[in-house]
C-alpha positions in Angstrom: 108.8 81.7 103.9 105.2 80.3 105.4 102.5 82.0 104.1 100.2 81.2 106.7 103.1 82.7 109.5 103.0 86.1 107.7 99.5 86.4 106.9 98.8 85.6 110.3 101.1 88.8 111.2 99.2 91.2 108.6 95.8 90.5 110.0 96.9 91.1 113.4 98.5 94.4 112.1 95.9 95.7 109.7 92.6 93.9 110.9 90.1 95.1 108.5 92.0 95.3 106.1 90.0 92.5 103.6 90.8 93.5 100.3 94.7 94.1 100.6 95.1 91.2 103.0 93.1 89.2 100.1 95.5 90.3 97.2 98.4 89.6 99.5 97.5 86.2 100.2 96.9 85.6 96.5 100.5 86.3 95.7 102.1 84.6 98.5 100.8 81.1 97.9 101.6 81.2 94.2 105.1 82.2 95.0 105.9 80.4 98.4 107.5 77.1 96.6 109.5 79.3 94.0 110.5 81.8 97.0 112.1 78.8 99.3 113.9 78.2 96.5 116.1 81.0 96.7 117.4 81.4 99.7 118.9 85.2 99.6 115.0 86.6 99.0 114.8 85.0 102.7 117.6 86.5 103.7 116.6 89.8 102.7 113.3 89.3 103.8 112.5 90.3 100.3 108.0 89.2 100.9 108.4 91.2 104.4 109.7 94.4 102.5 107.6 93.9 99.6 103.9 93.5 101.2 104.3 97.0 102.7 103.8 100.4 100.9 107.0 102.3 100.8 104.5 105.1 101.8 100.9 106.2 101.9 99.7 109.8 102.1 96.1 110.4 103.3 95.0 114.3 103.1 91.7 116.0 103.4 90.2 117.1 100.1 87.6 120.3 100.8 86.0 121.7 97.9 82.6 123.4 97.4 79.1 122.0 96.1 76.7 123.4 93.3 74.5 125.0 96.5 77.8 126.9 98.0 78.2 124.1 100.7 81.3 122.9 101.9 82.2 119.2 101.4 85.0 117.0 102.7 86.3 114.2 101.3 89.7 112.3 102.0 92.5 111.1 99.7 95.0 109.1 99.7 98.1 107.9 97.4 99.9 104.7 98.2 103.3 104.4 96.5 104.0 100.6 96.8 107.1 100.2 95.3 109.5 101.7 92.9 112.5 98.7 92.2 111.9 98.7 88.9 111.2 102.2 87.9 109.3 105.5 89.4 105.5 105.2 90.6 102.9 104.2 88.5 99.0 103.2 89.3 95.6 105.3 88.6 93.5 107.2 91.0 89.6 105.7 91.7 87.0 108.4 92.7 84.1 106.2 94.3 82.3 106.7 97.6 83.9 102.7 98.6 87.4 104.0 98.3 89.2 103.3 101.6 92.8 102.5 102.3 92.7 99.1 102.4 90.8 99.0 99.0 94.1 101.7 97.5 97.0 98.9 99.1 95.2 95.9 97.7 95.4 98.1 94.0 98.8 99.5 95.2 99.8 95.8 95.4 98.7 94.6 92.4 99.9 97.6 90.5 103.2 96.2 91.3 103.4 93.1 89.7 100.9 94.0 87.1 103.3 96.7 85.8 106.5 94.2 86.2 104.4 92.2 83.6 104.9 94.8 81.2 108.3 94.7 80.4 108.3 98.4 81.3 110.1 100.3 83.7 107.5 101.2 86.2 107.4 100.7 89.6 103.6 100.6 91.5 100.9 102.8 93.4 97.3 103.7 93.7 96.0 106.7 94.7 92.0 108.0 95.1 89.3 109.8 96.7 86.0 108.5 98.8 84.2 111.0 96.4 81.5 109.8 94.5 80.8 111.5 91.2 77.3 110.0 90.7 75.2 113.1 90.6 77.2 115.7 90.4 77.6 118.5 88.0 80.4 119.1 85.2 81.5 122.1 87.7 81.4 120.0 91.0 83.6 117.5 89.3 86.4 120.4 88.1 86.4 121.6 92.1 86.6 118.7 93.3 89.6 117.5 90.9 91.5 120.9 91.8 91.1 120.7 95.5 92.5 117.2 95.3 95.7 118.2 93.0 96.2 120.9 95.6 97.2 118.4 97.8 98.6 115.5 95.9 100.7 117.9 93.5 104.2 117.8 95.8 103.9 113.8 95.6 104.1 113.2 91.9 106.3 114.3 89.4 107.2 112.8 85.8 109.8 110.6 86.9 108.6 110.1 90.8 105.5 109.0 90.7 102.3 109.1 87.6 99.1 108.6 88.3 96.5 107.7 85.1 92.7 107.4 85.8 91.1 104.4 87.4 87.4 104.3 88.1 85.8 107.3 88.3 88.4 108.9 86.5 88.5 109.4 83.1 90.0 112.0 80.6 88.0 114.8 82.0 89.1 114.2 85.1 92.9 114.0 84.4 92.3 117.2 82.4 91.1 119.1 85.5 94.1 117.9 87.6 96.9 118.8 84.8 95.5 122.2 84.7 95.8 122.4 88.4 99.2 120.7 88.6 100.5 122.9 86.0 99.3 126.0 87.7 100.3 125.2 91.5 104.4 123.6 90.1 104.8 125.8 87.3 105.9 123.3 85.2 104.5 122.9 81.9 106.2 119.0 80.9 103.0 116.7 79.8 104.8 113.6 81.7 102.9 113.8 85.1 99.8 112.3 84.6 98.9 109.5 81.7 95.1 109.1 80.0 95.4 113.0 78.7 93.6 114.2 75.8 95.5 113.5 72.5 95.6 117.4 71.3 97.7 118.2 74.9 100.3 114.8 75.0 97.9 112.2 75.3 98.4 109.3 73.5 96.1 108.0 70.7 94.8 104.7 71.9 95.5 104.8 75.6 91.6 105.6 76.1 90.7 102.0 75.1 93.9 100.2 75.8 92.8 98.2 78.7 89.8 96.8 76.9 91.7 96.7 73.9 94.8 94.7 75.5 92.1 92.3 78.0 90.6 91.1 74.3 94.2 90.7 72.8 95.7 88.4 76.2 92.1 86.4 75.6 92.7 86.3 71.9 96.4 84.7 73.3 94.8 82.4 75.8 92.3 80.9 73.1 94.8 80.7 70.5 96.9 78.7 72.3 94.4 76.0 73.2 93.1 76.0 69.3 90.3 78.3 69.8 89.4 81.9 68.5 87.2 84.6 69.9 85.4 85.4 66.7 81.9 84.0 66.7 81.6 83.3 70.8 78.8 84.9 73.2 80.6 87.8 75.4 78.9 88.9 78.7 80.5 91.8 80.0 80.4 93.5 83.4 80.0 97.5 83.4 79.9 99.9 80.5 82.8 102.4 82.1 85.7 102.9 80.1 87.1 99.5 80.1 84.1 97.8 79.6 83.8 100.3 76.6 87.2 99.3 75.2 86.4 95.6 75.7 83.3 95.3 74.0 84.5 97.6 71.0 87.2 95.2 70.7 85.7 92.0 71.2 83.0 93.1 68.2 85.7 93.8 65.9 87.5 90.8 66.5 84.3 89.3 65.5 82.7 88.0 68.7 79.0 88.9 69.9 78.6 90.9 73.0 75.5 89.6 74.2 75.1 91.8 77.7 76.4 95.0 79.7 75.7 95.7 83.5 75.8 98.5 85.8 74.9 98.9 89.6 71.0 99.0 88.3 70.1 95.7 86.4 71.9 94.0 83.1 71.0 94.8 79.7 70.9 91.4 77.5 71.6 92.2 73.6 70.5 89.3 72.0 72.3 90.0 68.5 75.5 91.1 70.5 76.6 95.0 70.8 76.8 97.1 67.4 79.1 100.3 66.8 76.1 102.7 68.0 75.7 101.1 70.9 79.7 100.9 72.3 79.8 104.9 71.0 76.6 105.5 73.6 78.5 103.5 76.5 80.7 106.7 76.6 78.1 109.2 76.8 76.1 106.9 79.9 80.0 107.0 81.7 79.7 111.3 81.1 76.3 111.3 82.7 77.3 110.6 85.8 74.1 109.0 86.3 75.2 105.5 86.7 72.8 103.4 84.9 72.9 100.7 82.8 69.5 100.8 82.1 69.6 103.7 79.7 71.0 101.7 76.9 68.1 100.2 76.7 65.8 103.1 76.9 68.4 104.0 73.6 68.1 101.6 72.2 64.6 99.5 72.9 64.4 97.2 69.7 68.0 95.9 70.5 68.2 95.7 74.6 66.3 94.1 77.0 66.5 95.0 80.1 66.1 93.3 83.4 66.7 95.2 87.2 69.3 93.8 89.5 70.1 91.5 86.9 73.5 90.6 86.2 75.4 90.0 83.2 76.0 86.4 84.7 72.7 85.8 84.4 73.3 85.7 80.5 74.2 82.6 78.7 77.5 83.3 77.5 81.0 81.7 76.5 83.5 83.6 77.4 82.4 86.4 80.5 84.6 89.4 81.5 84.5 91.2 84.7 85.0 94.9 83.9 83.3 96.6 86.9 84.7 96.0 90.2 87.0 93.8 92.5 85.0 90.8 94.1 82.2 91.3 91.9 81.8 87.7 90.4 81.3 85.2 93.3 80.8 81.4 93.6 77.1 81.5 93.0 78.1 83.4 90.0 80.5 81.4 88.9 78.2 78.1 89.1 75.3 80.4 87.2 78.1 80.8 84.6 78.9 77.1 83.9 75.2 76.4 84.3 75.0 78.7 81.5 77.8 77.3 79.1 80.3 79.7 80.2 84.0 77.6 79.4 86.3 80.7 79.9 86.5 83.8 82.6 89.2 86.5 81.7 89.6 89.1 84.9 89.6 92.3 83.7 88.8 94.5 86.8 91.4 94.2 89.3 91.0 91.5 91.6 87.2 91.1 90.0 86.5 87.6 90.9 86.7 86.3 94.6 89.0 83.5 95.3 86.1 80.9 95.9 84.9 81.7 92.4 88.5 81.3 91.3 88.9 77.8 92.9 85.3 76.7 91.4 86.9 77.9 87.8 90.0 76.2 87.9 88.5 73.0 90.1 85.5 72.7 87.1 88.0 73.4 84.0 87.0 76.6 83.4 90.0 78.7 81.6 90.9 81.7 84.0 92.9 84.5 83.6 94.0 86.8 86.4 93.6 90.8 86.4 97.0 91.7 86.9 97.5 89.6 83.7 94.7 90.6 81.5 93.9 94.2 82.2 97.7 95.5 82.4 97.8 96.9 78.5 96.2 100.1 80.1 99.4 100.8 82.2 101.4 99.9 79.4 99.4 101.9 77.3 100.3 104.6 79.5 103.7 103.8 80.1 104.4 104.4 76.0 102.6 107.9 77.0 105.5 108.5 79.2 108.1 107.4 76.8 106.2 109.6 73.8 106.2 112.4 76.4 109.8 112.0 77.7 110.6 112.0 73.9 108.3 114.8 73.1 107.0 113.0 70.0 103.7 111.1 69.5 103.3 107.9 68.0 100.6 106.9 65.4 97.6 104.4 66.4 99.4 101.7 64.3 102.3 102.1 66.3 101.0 102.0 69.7 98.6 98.8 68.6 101.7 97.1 67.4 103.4 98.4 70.7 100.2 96.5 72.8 100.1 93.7 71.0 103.5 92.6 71.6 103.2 93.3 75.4 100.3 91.5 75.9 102.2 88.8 73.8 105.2 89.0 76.1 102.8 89.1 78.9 100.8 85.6 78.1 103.9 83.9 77.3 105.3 85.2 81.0 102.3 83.2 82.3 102.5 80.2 80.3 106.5 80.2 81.6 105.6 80.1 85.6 102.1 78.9 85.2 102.9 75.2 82.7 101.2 72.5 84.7 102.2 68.9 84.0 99.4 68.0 81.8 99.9 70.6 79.6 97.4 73.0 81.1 98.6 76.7 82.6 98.0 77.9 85.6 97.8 81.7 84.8 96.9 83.3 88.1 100.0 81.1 89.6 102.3 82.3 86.0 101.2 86.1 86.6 101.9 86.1 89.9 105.3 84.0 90.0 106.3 86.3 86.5 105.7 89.7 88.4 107.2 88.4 92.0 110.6 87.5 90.2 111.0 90.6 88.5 110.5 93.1 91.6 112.3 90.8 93.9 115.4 90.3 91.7 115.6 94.4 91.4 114.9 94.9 95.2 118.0 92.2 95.4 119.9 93.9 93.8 119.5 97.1 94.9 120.4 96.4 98.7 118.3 96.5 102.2 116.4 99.9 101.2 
C-alpha cells in the first residue's frame, strides 16, 4: 500500500471532499508500515474496501416552521462499516453538515468504536438543520419528519444512532416517539442517549466528557503527572464540554475558560458546580452563546468577544466544539501560554499542522478517536442493558468506563511506544482500531 497512490485516487474521485479525505489520510500513514507488513490485507485490498462507506442514504427532510412555512432540509446516514458488529455513530444537526463532513465522522466512528472492545461496527448520520433559534415545537417537527425517513434504515441490531451535536436527549426523545409509532415496535434498543425513566442509561449523558478526563487522567499518570491542581481551557459548553468540565473539577483540576461561536468566557478561579449545571440550560436555549455565562454569573466570568479559549493561559486544553477548530496559530498561542498537554476531544478537533507543531514541540497529544470514545461505549453498555432489559447502577457503568478507557490508553501505548520511551498516541489509536476492523473484514471474506 502507498498512501500517496490512493489518496491521490480519492481526491480525483470525491474532490471537495476536505474533511473525509483529511481523516482518511490521517489513518493511512499511521498504518501504511504495519499494513505492508501483512501481505493478505493487500491481497484483499483490505484500505481499498475500508475507506468507502458500505452505504450512504441522503433524503429530503420537509417539515413546517412556527409561521406555517414549509422548510427543507436534507439528511443523510452513512453506514461505514459493520465487521465488527451492527452500525453505530450519532447524528449532528448543524447548518455545516454535508456529506463529506458525515464520511470523515462515519470514518472515524469506525476505529473509534473498534477501540472500545465493543462489538460495534461504524456510521454517522445528520441533518444541515440548524437549531439555533428555533422553538421547542420547531425542533419536535423537525425531529419527526427526519425519523420518517431514516426509520427503515436502523434497527436495534442493524444500525443505532445516539446524538452528536445538536442532538441531545430531547432530540432522541422526539425521534423514539416517532420511530416507535411509524415500526410499531416498542424495544428501547434503537437509538442510545435516551432518558433514564424510558431505557436510557444513567451516566451516558456525561460519558464522553467523563471518559476524555479519565484517558487524560491515564495519559498523565503514566508520565508521573496528575490532573488535579492544573489550569483547564475548554472549547464549547455543549454536552461534552459539560461532561468534561464537571469531570475535570471533581478530579480536582481548575477549569479556567469555556467558548462558544461568540467570544470565550475566562474563569479565573476555575468552573464551580453552579456554573457546569447552567452550561446545560445555555445548550436548551438554543441560543448559542457563550456569553451568557457571564451575564450569570458576572463576579466569576469575564468575558471577551471572538475570544477563544486558547487565548487563556492554560496547562492542559481540550477541544470540545468542533473538528478543525484548534489551528497552528492556536497551537503556538497555546505553548506561548504554558500549555504542555492537548487531549482531542471533538472528533478530528485539531488540524494536522497543529498536530505536527504538538508533537514536533513536545507537547503530549491525544487523538479524538482515542479520547472522546467513552460516549459510544457508554452507549454501547445502553444496548447491552437494553438487549438484557435490565439497567445498571451509576457505580456500575463508571466502573464499566473506567476500564475501557483503561483498555483504550493501553491500546495506544501498544502501537504508539516510540524508542525513547515516548508514545505516539494518534499513530497507537489509529494502528489499534485498523487491526481490529481489518482482521474481522479478513476474516469474514471479499464482502
Amino acid at each position: 500500500m502507498k498512501t500517496t497512490e490512493i489518496m491521490a485516487r480519492l481526491r480525483a474521485k470525491y474532490p471537495g471532499e476536505v474533511e473525509y479525505l483529511q481523516a482518511v489520510q490521517e489513518v493511512l500513514e499511521s498504518v501504511e508500515d504495519i499494513y505492508n507488513r501483512h501481505p493478505e490485507f493487500e491481497k484483499a485490498k483490505i484500505v481499498e474496501r475500508m475507506v468507502e462507506p458500505d452505504r450512504v442514504f441522503s433524503f429530503r427532510v420537509t417539515w413546517v416552521d412556527d409561521s406555517g412555512t414549509v422548510r427543507t432540509n436534507t439528511g443523510w446516514r452513512v453506514q461505514f462499516n459493520s465487521a465488527i458488529g451492527p452500525y453505530k455513530g450519532g447524528l449532528r444537526f448543524h447548518r455545516s453538515t454535508s456529506l463529506s463532513m458525515l464520511k470523515f465522522l462515519g470514518f472515524e466512528q469506525t476505529f473509534k468504536n473498534a477501540l472500545t472492545t465493543l462489538p460495534m461496527g461504524g456510521a454517522k448520520g445528520g441533518a444541515d438543520f440548524d437549531p439555533k433559534g428555533k422553538s421547542e415545537e420547531e425542533i419536535m417537527r423537525f425531529c419527526q419528519a427526519f425519523m420518517t425517513e431514516l426509520w427503515q434504515c436502523i434497527g436495534p441490531d442493524q444500525d443505532i444512532p445516539a446524538g452528536d451535536v445538536g442532538v441531545g436527549g430531547r432530540e432522541i426523545g422526539y425521534m423514539y416517539g416517532m420511530y416507535k409509532k411509524l415500526a410499531r415496535e416498542y424495544n428501547t434498543g434503537v437509538l442510545t442517549g435516551k432518558g433514564v425513566n424510558w431505557g436510557g442509561s444513567i451516566l451516558r449523558p456525561q460519558a464522553t466528557g467523563y471518559g476524555a478526563l479519565y484517558f487524560t487522567q491515564n495519559l498523565l499518570h503514566r508520565i508521573g503527572k496528575d490532573v488535579k491542581d492544573h489550569r483547564i481551557a475548554i472549547s464549547g459548553f455543549g454536552n461534552v464540554a459539560w461532561g468534561a468540565a464537571e469531570k475535570a473539577s471533581q478530579l480536582g483540576a481548575k477549569v479556567i475558560a469555556i467558548s462558544g461561536p461568540d467570544g470565550v468566557c475566562e474563569i479565573p478561579d476555575g468552573i464551580t458546580p453552579e456554573m457546569t449545571d447552567y452550561m446545560l440550560v445555555m445548550r436548551a436555549s438554543n441560543r448559542d452563546k457563550v456569553e451568557d455565562m457571564a451575564t450569570k454569573f458576572p463576579d466569576r466570568c469575564k468575558f471577551t468577544p471572538g475570544g477563544k479559549a486558547w487565548d487563556i493561559p492554560c496547562d492542559i486544553a481540550l477541544p470540545c466544539a468542533f473538528q478543525n477548530e484548534l489551528d497552528e496559530a492556536d497551537a503556538r498561542k497555546l505553548k506561548e501560554n504554558g500549555c504542555w498537554c492537548c487531549c482531542e476531544v471533538s472528533n478530528m478537533g485539531c488540524r494536522p499542522e497543529a498536530i505536527a507543531f504538538f508533537q514536533a514541540n513536545g507537547i503530549l497529544f491525544a487523538p479524538g478517536k482515542a479520547v472522546n470514545a467513552g460516549g459510544v461505549a457508554t452507549s454501547g453498555l445502553e444496548m447491552t442493558q437494553n438487549a438484557s432489559h435490565i439497567n445498571w447502577s451509576g457505580k456500575e457503568v463508571d466502573e464499566k468506563l473506567h476500564f475501557i478507557m483503561n483498555s483504550i490508553h493501553e491500546s495506544c501505548v501498544k502501537y504508539g511506544l516510540q524508542p525513547d520511551g515516548s508514545v505516539d498516541y494518534v499513530k497507537g489509536a489509529n494502528i489499534a482500531g485498523f487491526m481490529k476492523v481489518a482482521g474481522a473484514m479478513l476474516d469474514q471474506g471479499i464482502v
